[in-house]
C-alpha positions in Angstrom: 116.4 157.4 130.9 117.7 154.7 128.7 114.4 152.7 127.0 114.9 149.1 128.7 114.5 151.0 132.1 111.4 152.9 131.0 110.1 150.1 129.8 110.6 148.2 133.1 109.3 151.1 134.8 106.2 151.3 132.7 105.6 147.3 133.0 105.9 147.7 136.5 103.3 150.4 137.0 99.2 150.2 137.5 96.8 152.4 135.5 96.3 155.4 137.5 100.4 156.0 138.0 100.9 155.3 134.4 98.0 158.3 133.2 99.7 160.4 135.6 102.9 160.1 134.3 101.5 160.5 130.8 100.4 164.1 132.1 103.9 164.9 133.3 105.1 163.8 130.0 102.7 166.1 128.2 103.3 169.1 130.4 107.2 168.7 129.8 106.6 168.4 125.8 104.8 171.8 126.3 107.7 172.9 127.9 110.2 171.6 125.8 108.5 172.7 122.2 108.1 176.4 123.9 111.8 176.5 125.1 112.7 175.5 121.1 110.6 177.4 119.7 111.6 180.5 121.4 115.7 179.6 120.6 116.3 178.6 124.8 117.3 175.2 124.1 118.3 173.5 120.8 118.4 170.1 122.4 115.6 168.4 120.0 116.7 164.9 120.9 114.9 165.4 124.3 111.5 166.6 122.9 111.7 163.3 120.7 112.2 160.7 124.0 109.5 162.5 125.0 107.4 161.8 122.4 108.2 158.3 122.3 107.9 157.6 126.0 104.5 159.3 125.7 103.9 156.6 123.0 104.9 154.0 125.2 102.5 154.6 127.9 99.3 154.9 125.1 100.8 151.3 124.4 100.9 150.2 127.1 97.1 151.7 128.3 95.7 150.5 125.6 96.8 147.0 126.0 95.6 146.6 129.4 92.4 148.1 128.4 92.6 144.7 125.9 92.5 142.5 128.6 
């Protein structure tokens, strides 16, 4: 997913949707880091979208906890 769309996406999304797509981002960076680690995938540009749509979200939590 290109970043202006997971940004929309994430802009558009309430607190509870937004935690539980932080899980399913967590549980597929598990996923990903085992897969590398054991030589199944060598595609390391995914784990690193993951990690900064995971960043994205603690962003965007964090500044709706602000206000």
């Amino acid at each position: 997913m290109k970043r202006k769309d997971f940004l929309k996406e994430i802009a558009s999304k309430g607190e509870k949707e937004l935690k539980k797509d932080l899980s399913d981002l967590k549980d597929k960076l598990w996923n990903l880091n085992s897969q590398f680690i054991a030589g199944k995938t060598k595609n390391f540009q995914e784990i690193s979208s993951v990690k900064k749509n995971i960043a994205r979200i603690f962003t965007k939590l964090n500044s709706q906890e602000k206000k």
